[in-house]
N, C-alpha and C positions, 0 to 999 in steps of 0.2 A: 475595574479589573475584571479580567476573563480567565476563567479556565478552563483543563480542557485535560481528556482522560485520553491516550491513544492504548487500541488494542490490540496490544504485539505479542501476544503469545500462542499463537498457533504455530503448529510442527511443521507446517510447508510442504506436505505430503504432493499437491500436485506440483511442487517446484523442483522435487527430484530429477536428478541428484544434486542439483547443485545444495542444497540444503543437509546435506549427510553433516558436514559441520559446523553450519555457522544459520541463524534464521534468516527465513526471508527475505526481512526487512533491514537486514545488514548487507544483503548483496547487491556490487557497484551499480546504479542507475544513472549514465551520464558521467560518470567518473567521480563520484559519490555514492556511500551506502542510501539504497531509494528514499530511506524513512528521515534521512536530513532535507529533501525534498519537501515533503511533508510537514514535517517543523515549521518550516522556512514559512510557508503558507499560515501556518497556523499564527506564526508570529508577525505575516504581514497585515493579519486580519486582528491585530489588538490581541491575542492570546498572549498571556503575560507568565502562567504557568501552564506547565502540560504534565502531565502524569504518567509514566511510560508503565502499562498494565503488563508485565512479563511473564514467560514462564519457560518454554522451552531455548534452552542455551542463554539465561537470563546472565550470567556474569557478561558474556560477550556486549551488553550494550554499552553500561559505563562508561567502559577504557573508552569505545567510541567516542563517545558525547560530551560526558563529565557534565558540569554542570550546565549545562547546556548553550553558552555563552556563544559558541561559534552558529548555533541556528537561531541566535535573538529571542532566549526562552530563559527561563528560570526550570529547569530541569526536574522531575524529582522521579523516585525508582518504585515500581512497588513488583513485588516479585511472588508468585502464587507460590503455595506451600506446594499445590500440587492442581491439576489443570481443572479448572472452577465453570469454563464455559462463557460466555460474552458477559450472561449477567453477571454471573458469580463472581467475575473479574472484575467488574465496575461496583460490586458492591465490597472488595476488596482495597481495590484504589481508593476509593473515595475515603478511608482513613487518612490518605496523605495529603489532603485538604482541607484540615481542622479547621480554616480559617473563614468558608462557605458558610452559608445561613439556607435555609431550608429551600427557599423561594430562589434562592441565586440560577441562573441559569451556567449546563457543567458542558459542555462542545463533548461530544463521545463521537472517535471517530477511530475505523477500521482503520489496522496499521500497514495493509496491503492493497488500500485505493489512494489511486492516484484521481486527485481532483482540481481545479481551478475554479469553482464555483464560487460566488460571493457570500461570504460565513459571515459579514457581516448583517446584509438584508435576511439573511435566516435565523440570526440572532433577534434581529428588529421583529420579527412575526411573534417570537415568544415576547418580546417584551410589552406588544400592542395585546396581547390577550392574556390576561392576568388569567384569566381560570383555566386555561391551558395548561397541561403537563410537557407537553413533548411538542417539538417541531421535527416534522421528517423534510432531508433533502427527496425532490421526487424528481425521476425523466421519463422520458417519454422514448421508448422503443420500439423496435417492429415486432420485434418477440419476446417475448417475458419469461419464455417458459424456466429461462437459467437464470431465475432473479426472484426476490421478493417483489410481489406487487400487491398496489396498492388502489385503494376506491376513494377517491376524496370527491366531492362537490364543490361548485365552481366558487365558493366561500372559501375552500383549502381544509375545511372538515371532513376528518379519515373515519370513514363506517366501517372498513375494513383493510385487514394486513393479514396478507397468506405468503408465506415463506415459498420456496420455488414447489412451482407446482405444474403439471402436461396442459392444465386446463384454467391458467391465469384468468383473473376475473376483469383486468385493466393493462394497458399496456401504458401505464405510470409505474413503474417500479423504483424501490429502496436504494437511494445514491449511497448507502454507508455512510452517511454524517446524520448525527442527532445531536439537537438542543435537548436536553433534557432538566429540569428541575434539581435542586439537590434529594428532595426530600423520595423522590421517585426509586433514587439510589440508594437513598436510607431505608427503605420499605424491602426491597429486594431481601428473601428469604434467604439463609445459611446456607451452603453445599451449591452443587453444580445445579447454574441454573441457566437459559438461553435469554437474551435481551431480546431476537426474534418472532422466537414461539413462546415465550410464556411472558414477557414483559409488556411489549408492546402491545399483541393481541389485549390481554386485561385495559390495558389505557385506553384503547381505542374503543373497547367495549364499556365503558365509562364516559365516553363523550370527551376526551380530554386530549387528542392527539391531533396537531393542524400539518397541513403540509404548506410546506416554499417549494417553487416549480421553477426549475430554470435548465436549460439545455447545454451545460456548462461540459467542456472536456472531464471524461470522466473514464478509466480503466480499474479494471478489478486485479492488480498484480500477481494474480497466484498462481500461472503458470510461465516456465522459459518462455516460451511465446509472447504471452504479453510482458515478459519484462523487457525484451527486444524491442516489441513494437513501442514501448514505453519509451525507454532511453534513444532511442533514433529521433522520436517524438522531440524531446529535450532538444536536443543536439540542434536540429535541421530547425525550429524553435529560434535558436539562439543565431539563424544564418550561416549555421558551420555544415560541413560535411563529414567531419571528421575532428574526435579528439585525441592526442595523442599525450600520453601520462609520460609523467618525470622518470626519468632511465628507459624509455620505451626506444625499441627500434625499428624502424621501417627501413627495409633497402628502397634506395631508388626507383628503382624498376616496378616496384608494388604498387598495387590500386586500393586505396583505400577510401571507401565512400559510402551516402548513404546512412550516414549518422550515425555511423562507427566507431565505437569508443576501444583506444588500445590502450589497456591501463597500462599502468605503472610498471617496469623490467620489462614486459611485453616483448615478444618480436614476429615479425613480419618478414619473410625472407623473399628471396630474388623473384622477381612474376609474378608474385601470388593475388589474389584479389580478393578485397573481403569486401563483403556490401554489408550496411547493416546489421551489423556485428556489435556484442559486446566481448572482448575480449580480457577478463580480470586479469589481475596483478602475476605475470608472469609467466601468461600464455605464452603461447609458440603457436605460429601456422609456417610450415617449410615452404619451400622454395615450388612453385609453380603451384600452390595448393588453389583450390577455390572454396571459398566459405561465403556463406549467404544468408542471412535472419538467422542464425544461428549462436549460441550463448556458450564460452568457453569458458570454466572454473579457473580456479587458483591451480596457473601451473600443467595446465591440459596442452595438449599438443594434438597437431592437425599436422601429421607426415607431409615428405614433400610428394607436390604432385595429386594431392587426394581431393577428392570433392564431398563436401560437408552441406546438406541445404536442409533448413530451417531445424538444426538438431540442438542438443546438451550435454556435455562433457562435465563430469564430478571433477572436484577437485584431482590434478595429476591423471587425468584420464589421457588415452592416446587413441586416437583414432587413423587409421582404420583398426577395429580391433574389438572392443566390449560398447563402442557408441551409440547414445540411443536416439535415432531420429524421431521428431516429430511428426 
């Protein structure tokens, strides 16, 4: 059996506005909220439980998910009292897996990357090294400066872990999935703590943290931007061009392409052309509009005739008008 913590409670500050009411990780990717994505993944890789580590707009997951049966998971909830920080959150979940033993290894994985990596062979590293605490996912980039990086040795022994930084030490940087230990989680101090800066660093400085190296698809979801780039990703993925939700409407005359998702009520009026769009549940774009890599909320509208390119509309936003381009 595997288990596995996901951490979903960040406020989505760079995902503004779409995030004014609902997290992140609820907003549609591919015509799905992204974090069923993610599941999906976690339960194709033998993950048998996951822990959903919550905090801001924490009721909103449940109704989602429930027990988690529809992403091939045994579901379970843990909800911060008040916002604890990456470690403080995994030393919070980790009560809702009484069933783990010290040694077990726990999958800790950010709830706003998008990854395809093999979580199986980076489970296998922890289990080939018994004195091991931690497996880090590592890639390889041309710039680090927007990432944790990381120094390991051509063995996968990490000498060091520096959180983003102008003057990275390695251009291997932190993929956001960790194997970690239970007992690692168990040690984690009371109160706001980072798994970044204050967890990892200690382990690595103890000899105890290996890296798995693999070049696998990998996005950091925290901005409109890449959630666009993300779900087109899906889509065109999948040989589509376009997904078009239950009650949506496209006039004839409309171009829609580019891995373009019109959710659900959606509409698309006479000429209009959207490329690469995600358009949520009951968007509007009027009649000759042009819209392009750009991210429409619940119920936003794109007048007729208007041109939209790579922007984000809050829930019931109307552009032209208060919209904020990228």
């Amino acid at each position: 059996m595997t288990r596995a913590i996901v951490l979903a409670g960040g406020f989505g500050t760079r995902m503004a506005p779409l995030t004014a009411h609902r997290p992140k990780h609820l907003l549609e990717v591919a015509g799905e909220p992204f974090l069923a994505h993610q599941l999906r993944w976690l339960a194709g890789h033998g993950v048998d439980v996951a822990v959903l580590a919550t905090s801001y707009r924490a009721e909103l997951f449940e109704p989602v998910f429930g027990p988690g049966s529809d992403v091939g998971l045994n579901l379970r909830y843990a909800v911060e009292p008040e916002p604890l920080g990456t470690g403080g959150a995994l030393a919070h979940a980790i009560a809702a897996l009484p069933e783990t033993a010290p040694e077990d290894p726990i999958v800790v994985v950010n709830g706003d990357h998008f990854t395809r990596h093999d979580l199986g062979a980076q489970l296998a590293v922890l289990a080939g090294a018994p004195e091991a605490d931690a497996v880090l996912l590592l890639r390889t980039v041309a710039d680090a400066t927007a990432y944790g990086s990381v120094v390991a040795d051509a063995g996968g022994i990490v000498s060091a872990f520096v959180e983003k930084s102008p003057d990275p030490p390695s251009q291997e940087v932190n993929g956001g999935t960790y194997v970690l230990r239970r007992r690692v989680i168990d040690a984690i101090g009371p109160g706001v703590v980072s798994l970044e800066r204050e967890v990892l660093p200690r382990l690595v400085a103890a000899g105890g943290v290996r890296a798995y190296r693999e070049q696998a698809d990998w996005i950091d979801v925290g901005t409109p931007a890449a959630l666009v780039l993300t779900s087109a990703q899906i889509v065109r993925s999948r040989g589509l061009e376009r997904i078009i939700g239950a009650g949506a409407t496209v006039d004839p005359s409309a171009i829609v392409d580019g891995g373009s998702v019109i959710g659900a009520d959606a509409h698309v009026g006479a000429g209009a052309a959207v490329h690469g769009c995600v358009l949520m549940p009951g968007a509007s774009v009027g009649a000759g509009a042009r819209v392009r890599a750009s991210v429409l909320g619940r119920g936003a509208v794109v007048g007729p005739g208007a041109a939209l390119e790579a922007g984000a509309l809050g829930d019931a936003e109307r552009f032209p008008s208060a919209a904020t381009a990228e």
